[in-house]
C-alpha positions in Angstrom: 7.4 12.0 10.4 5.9 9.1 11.6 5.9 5.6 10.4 3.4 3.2 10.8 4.2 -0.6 10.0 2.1 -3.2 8.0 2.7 -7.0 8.0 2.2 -8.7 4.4 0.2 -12.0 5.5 2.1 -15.0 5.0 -0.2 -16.6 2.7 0.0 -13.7 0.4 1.5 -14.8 -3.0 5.4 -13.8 -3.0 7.4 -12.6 -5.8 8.8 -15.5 -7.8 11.8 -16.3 -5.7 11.2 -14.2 -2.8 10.0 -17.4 -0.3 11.9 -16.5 3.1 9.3 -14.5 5.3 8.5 -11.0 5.0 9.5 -8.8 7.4 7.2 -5.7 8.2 6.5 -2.8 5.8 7.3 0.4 7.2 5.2 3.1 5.9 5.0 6.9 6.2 2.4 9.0 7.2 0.9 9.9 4.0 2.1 6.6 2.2 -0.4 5.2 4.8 -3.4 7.3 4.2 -2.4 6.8 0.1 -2.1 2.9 0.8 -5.9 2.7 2.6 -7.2 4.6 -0.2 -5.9 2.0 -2.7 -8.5 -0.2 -1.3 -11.1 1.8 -3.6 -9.8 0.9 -6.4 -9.6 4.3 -7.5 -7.2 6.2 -9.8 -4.0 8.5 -9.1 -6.3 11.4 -10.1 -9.2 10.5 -8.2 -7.0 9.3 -4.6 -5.2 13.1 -5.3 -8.3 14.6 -5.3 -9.7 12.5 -2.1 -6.2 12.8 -0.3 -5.8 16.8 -1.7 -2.6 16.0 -2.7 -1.2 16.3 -6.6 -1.5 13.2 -9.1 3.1 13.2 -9.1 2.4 13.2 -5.6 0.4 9.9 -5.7 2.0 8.1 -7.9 5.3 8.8 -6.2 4.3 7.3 -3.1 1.9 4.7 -4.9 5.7 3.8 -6.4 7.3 3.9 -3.1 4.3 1.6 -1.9 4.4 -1.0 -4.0 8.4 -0.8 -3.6 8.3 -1.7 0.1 5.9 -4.3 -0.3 8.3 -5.9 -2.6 7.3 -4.7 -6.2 3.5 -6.4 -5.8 1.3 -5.2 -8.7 -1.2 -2.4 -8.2 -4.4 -4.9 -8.0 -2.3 -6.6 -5.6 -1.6 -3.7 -3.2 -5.1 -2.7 -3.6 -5.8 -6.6 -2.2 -3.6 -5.5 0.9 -5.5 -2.2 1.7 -8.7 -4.2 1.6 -7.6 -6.2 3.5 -5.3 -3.3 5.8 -8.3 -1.5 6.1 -10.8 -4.4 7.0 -8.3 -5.3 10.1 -8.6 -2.1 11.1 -12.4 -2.3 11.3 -12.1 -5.4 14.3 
């Protein structure tokens, strides 16, 4: 398995209480592809479809996701796969 790492920019909006800098997200393979597709906006049926992967499957690591990036909201981890996937553009 590989693991690809994401950095949460620092002027992101921290969890109440959580002000000491974020150290890098370390991501799997598929939590990856899952976490650019968030960036849609679409829903746990629709990335399963997109991803061919089951709607437990998605929401498992949708969970995991928002987990690592320090229990951010789901329109807030969509915010960071914009923003993943626009980096990844330059």
């Amino acid at each position: 398995m590989r693991v690809v790492s994401f950095s949460v920019p620092t002027w992101f909006p921290p969890r109440t209480g959580d002000r000491a800098r974020r150290p890098e997200v370390q991501l799997t393979d598929q939590e990856s592809a899952v976490f650019l597709c968030l960036a849609t906006g679409a829903s746990n049926a629709e990335l399963a479809v997109e991803l061919q992967l089951s709607v437990s499957t998605v929401k498992f690591h949708v969970h995991n996701i928002r987990a690592k990036l320090g229990g951010i909201s789901r329109l807030q981890a969509c915010l960071l796969a914009a923003l993943a996937r626009e980096g990844a553009r330059k």
